[in-house]
C-alpha positions in Angstrom: 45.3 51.9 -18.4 45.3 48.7 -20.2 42.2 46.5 -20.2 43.7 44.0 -17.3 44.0 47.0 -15.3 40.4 47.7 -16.0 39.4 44.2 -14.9 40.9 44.6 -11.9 39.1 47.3 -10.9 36.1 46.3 -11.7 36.5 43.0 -9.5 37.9 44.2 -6.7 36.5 47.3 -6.0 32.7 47.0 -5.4 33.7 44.3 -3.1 36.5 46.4 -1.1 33.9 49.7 -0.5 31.1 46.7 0.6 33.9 45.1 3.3 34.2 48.9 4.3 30.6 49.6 5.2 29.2 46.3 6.6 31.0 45.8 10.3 28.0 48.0 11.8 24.9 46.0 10.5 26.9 42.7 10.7 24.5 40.2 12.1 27.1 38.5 14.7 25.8 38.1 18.3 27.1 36.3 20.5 24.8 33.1 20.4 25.0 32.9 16.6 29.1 33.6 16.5 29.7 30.3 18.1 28.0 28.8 15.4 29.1 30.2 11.6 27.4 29.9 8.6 30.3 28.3 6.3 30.6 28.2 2.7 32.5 25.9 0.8 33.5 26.4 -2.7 35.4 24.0 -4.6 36.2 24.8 -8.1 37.0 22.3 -11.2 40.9 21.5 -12.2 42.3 24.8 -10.8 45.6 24.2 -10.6 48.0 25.8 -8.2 49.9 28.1 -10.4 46.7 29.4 -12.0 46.1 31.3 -8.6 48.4 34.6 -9.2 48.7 34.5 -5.0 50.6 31.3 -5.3 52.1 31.8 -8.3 54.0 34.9 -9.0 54.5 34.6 -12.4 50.9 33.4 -13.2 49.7 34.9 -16.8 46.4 35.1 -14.7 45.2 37.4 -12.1 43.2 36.5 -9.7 41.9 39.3 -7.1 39.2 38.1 -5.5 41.7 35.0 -4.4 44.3 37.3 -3.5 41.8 39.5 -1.2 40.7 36.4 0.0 44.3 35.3 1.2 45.1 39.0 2.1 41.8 39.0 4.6 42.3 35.3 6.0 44.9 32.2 5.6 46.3 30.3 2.7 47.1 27.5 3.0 50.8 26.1 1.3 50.1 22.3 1.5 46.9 21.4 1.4 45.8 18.4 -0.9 43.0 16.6 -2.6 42.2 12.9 -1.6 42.3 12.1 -5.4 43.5 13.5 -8.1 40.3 12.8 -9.8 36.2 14.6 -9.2 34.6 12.0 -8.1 36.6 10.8 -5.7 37.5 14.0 -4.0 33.9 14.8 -3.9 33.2 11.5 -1.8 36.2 12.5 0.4 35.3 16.0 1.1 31.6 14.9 2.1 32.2 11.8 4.3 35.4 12.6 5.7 36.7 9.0 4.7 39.3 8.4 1.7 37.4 7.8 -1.4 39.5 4.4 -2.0 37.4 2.5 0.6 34.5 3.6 -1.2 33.0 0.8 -4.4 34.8 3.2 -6.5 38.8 1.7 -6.7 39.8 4.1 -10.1 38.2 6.8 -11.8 35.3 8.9 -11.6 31.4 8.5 -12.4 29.5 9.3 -15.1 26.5 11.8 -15.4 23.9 8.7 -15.2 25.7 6.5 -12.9 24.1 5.5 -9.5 24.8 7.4 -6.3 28.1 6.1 -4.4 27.6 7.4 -0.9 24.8 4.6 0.6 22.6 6.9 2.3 23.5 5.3 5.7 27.0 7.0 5.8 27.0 10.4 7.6 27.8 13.3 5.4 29.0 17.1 6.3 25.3 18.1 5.2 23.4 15.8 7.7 26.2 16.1 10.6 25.4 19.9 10.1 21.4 19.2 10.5 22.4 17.9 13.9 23.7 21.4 14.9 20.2 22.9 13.5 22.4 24.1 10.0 20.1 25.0 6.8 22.0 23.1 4.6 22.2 23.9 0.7 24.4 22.5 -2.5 24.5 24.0 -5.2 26.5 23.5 -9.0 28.6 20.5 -9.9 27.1 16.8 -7.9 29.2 14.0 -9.9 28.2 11.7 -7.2 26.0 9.6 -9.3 21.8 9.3 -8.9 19.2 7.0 -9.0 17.5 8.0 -12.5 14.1 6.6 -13.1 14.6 4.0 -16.0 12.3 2.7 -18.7 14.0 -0.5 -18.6 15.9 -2.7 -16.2 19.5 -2.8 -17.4 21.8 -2.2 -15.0 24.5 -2.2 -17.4 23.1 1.2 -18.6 24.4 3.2 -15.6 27.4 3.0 -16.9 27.0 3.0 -20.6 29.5 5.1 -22.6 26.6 5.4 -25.2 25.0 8.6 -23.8 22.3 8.9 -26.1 21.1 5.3 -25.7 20.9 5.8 -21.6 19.2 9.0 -21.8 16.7 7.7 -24.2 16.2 5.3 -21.0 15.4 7.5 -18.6 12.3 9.1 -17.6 12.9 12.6 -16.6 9.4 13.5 -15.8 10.4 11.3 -12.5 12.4 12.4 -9.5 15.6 10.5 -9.1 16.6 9.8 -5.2 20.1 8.8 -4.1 21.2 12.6 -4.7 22.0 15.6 -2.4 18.3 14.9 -0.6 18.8 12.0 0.9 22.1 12.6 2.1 21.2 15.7 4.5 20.8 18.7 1.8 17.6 20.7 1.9 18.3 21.7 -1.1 20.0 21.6 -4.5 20.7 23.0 -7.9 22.7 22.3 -10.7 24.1 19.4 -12.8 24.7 15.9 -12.4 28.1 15.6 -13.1 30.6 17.5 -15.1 29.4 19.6 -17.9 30.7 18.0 -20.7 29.0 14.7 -19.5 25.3 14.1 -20.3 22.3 14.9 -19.3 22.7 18.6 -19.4 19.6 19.8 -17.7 19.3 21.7 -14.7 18.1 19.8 -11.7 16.5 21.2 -8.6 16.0 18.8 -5.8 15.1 15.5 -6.9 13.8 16.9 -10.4 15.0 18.3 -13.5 13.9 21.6 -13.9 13.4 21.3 -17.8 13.6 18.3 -19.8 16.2 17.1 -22.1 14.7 17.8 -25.8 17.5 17.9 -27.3 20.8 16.0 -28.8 23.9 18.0 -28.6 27.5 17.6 -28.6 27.8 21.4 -27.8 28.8 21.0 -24.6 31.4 18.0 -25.0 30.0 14.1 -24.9 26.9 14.0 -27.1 24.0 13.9 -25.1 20.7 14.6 -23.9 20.1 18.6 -23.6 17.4 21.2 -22.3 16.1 23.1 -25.1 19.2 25.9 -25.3 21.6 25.1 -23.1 25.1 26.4 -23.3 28.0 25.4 -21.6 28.7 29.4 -20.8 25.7 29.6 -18.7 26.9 27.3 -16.0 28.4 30.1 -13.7 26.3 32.9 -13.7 23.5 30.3 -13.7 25.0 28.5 -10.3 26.7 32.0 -9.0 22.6 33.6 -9.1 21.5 30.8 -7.2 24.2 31.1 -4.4 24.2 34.7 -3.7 19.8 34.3 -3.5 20.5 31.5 -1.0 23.2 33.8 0.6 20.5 36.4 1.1 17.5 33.8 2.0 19.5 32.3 4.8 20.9 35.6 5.7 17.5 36.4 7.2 17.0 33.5 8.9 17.9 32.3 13.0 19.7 29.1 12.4 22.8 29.0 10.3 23.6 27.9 7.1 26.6 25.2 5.3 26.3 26.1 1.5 28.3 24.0 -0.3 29.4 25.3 -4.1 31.0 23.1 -6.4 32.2 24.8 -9.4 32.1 23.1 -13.0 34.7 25.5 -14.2 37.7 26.0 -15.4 37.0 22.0 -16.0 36.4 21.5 -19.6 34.3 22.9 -22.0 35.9 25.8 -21.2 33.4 28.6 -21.9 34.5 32.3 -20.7 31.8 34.3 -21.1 32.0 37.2 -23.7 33.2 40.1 -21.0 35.7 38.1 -19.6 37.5 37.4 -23.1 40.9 38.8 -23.4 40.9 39.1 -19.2 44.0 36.9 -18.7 47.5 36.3 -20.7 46.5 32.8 -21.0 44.1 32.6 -23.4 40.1 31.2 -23.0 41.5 28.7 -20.4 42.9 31.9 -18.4 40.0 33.7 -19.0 37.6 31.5 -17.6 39.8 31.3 -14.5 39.1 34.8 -13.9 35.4 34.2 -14.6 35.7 31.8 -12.0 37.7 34.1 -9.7 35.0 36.5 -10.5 32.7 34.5 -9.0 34.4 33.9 -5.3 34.1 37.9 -5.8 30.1 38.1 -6.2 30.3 35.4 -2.8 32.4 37.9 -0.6 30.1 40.8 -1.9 26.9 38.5 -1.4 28.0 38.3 2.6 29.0 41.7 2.7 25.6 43.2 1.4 23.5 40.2 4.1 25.7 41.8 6.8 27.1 38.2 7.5 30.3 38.0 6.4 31.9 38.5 10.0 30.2 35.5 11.0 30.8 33.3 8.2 33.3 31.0 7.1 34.4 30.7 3.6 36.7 28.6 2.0 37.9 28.6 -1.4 39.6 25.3 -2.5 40.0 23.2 -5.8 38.9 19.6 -6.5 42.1 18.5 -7.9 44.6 19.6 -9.8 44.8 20.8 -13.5 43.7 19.2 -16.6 46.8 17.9 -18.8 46.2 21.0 -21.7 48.0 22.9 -19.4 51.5 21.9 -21.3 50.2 23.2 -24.4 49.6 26.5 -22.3 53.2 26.6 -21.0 53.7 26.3 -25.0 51.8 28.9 -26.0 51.5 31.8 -23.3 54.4 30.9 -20.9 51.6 29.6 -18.2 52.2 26.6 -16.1 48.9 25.3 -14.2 50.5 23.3 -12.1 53.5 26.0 -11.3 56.7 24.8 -9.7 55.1 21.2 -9.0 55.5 18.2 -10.8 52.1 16.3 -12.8 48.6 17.5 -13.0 45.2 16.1 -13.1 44.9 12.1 -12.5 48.9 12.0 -11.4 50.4 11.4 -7.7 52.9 13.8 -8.1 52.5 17.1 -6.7 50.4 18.6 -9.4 47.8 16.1 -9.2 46.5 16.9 -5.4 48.4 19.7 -3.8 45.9 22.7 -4.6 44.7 26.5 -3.4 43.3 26.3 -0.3 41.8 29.8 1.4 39.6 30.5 3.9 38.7 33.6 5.5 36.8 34.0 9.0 37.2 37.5 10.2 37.8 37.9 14.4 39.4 34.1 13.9 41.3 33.5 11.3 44.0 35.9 11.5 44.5 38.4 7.8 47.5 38.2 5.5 48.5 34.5 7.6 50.2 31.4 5.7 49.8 27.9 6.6 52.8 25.1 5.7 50.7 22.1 7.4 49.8 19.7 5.9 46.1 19.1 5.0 44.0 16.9 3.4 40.1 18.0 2.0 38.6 15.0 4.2 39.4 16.9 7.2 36.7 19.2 6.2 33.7 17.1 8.0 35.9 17.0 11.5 36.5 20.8 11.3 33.2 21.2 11.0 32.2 19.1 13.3 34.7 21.2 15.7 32.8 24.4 14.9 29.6 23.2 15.4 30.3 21.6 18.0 28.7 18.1 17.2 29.7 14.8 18.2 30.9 12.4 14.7 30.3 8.3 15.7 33.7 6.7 15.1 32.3 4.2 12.2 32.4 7.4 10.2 35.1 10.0 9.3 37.3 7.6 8.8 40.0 9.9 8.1 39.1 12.8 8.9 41.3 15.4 11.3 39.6 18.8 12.7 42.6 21.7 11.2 40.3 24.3 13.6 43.3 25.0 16.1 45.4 25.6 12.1 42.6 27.6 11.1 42.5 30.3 14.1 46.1 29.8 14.9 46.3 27.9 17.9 48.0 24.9 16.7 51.1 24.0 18.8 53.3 23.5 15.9 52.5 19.3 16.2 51.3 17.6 12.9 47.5 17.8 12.5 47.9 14.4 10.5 50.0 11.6 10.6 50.3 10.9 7.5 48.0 11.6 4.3 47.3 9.6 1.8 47.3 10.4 -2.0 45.6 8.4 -4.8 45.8 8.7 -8.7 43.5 8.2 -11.2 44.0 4.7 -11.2 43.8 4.4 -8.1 47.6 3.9 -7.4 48.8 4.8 -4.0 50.9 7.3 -2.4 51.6 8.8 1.4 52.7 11.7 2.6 54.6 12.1 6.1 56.8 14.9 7.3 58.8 16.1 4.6 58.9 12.3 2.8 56.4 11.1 0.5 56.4 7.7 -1.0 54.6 6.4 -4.2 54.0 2.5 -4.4 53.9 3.0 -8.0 56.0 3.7 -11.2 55.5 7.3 -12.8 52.4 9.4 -12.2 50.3 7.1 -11.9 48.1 9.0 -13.8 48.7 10.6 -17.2 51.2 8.5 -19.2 54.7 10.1 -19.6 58.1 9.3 -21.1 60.1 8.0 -18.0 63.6 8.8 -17.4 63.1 6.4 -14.0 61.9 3.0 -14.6 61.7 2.6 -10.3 58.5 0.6 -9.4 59.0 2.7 -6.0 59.4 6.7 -5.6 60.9 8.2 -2.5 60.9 12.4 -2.5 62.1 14.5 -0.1 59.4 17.7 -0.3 61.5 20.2 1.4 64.3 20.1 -0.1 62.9 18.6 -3.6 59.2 20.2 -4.3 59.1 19.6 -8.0 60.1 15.8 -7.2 62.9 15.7 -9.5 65.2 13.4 -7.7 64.2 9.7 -6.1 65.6 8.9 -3.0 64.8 5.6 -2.4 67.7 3.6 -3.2 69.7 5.8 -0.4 66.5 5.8 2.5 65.5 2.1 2.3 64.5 2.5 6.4 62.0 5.3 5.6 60.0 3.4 2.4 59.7 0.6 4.6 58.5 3.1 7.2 56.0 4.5 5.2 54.9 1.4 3.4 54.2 -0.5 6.8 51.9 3.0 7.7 49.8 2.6 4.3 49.3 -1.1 4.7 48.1 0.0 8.3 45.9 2.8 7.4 44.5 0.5 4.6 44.0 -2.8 6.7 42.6 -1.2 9.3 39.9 0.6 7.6 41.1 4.1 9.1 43.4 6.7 9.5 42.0 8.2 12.8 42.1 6.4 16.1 39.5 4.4 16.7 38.5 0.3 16.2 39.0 -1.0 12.8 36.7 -0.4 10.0 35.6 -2.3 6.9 36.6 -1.0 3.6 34.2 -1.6 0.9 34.8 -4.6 -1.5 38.0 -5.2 0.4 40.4 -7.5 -0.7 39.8 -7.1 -4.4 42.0 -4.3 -5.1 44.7 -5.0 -7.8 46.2 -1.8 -6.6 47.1 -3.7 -3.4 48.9 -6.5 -4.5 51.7 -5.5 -2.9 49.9 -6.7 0.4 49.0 -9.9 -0.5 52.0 -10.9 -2.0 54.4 -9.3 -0.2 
């Protein structure tokens, strides 16, 4: 037996003898059924050919994913709302595209102030509505309102890390964060783990202060006194399972919601999952990651809740641009048959793994082709819990319960979805035809065989977007243009009265609707 063998035993099978042996305790009735806990873990760059269930010739192999899919629904088309962290964190919490948001390109930094105003309903205080517990834990990148020494506002946005953090007063809670935005709790990091500070924060606090200058864990910055960037998981994946049990014992149910930090850079496997993959440390800490979506499913199974729970398993975009130097080196492609990768609006940018697993509803071993979009997430909640959203909010945000337990009449869920780069470029998605307003990626710079300033795919017939149709379909790109103008002038996607987009009008992304 070789040592991947071994691996795959030891990650799989604890957590197949605990599904065995937890239906007769499972805490289920009927009251409680009609309202699931639901846990929602996003991981960091995963890209869809790392996952070896949608990827058949993946150097990595992921078992906890694949039991996942084998017990519940994966999902073939579902996308991010950016191809970028921030963004897509905005989107999955408020249910509105992150492009009508202050924040036009890009991401935030780890000392940048908070982009959701704390007016704007969230998934975490819709859920407080419905009498949810409601916990985050891991990777915020939302931005905070740090206590600062001096008034400079210029400094939340510094690029000289060690200059802002010497700014800061730790000793003082921030606001802004998870707490004001319907969390009872949180733990973990500001942003990304290779942006400063790198402290654990609990609540409104940092749990240690920042003694420290490193560069250890990427950007130099502030540190707590020994902190490594291979700590991060089993740090965050602790945490989760003790919440898992806490709120396991309580009446009302709980939304825990997990972003990941990993396999996002610095990649840091730790030392017993070295050698794991074919794909080197990159590989490795995938299955570190995939190992941690394992210690979740055996968390439920040992509370007895797992029948009542939903759990989702999704990635915040898709993976970082190393991954050609993988394909290179070990014959691993993150991004698998689709085109781009992080910060691009082609295929490899957005489309990602999406599982979820709800035992009694969501039917084992099913597939899902629909098309999807990780703002729906707040309306299918909403469905669930059976709350009531106000139409100012949740922009664009469609319930995919009826794709989830399989009574979907075959009719689109959406529209139409709309994709964005990393500089904020646009693209949207309808049927089988997706249009990008833009030349290239939009992301990443590449060298260009097509110097077209517009890019018409056919999906279905053309997944790894080789060949642009839009010189032969000029009815359908004037289709789909006249539907993103829409979606964009009106301030919505969803029916409902129009909406104001933040900032509106200043958009250089949208000249095309001014000067059209």
């Amino acid at each position: 037996m070789n040592r991947m063998e071994q691996i795959g035993i030891l990650l799989t099978g604890s957590l197949i003898i605990g599904a065995a042996g937890c239906s007769s305790s499972d805490k289920s009735g009927s009251e409680e059924s009609s309202r699931p806990n639901i846990i929602f873990i996003m991981a960091d760059d995963l890209g869809y050919g790392d996952v070896s269930c949608y990827n058949p010739d993946s150097k990595i192999q992921t078992p906890n994913m694949d039991l996942m899919a084998s017990q519940g629904k994966i999902f073939l088309d579902a996308h991010t709302p950016s191809a970028v962290c921030t963004p897509t964190r905005y989107g999955v919490l408020t249910g509105r595209y992150p492009w009508r948001s202050e924040l036009k390109q890009g991401v935030l930094w780890g000392y940048s102030a908070p982009l959701i105003t704390p007016e704007r309903l969230t998934i975490a205080s819709m859920l407080k509505q419905a009498d949810y517990n409601t916990a985050v834990v891991g990777k915020w990148h939302l931005g905070l309102d740090w206590s600062f020494t001096v008034e400079d506002e210029s400094l939340k946005n510094a690029k000289d890390y060690v200059k802002v953090g010497n700014s800061v007063d730790f000793n003082q809670p921030f606001s802004g964060g998870p707490l004001d935005l319907g969390f009872d709790y949180f733990y973990g990091m500001a942003a990304s783990w290779d942006m400063p500070p790198y402290v654990w924060l609990e609540n409104d606090k940092a749990c240690v202060l920042p003694t420290e200058i490193t560069k250890e864990m990427g950007r130099k910055g502030h540190a707590s006194p020994g902190m490594k960037p291979e700590h991060a998981l089993p740090e965050l994946t602790k945490k989760s399972v003790e919440l898992i049990h806490q709120y396991s014992n309580q009446d009302s149910p709980f939304f825990l919601y997990f972003p990941l930090p990993s396999p996002h850079d610095p990649i840091a496997p730790n030392d017993e999952f070295i050698g794991t993959s074919e794909a080197g440390e990159y590989g490795d800490f995938v299955v570190e990651t995939d190992w941690v979506l394992g210690q979740i499913i055996q968390a439920l199974d040992e509370a007895g809740i797992s029948e009542n729970t939903l759990l989702i398993f999704t990635s915040d975009n898709g993976p970082e641009r190393h991954m050609i130097k993988r394909k290179t080196e070990y014959n691993h492609y993150s991004s698998g048959i689709l085109k781009g990768c992080k910060r691009d609006n082609w295929e490899g940018g957005h489309r990602v793994p999406f599982l979820a697993k709800w035992p009694g509803k969501i039917e084992a071993g099913s597939k899902s082709h629909e098309v999807i979009s990780l703002v729906d997430m707040i309306a299918t909640f909403s469905d669930i819990a059976k709350t009531t959203i106000p139409q100012k909010y949740a922009e664009d945000s469609y319930s995919i319960l009826s794709e989830l337990n399989g009574t979907n009449n075959d009719s689109p869920i959406r529209e139409a979805t709309i994709h964005a780069s990393s500089s904020g470029r646009f693209a949207i998605r309808k049927g089988d035809w997706k249009l990008m307003m833009h030349l290239g990626s939009g992301g990443n710079k590449y060298e260009l065989t097509d110097s077209s300033e517009i890019q018409l795919f056919n999906l279905k017939d053309d997944l790894s977007e080789e060949y642009n149709l839009h010189k032969e379909n000029p009815q359908i790109v004037n289709e789909l243009k006249a539907l993103l103008e829409k979606y964009i002038v009106e301030g919505r996607s969803t029916p409902g009265p129009d909406l104001q987009n933040d900032t509106a009008g200043k958009w250089p992304q949208i000249e095309w609707i001014n000067n059209k």
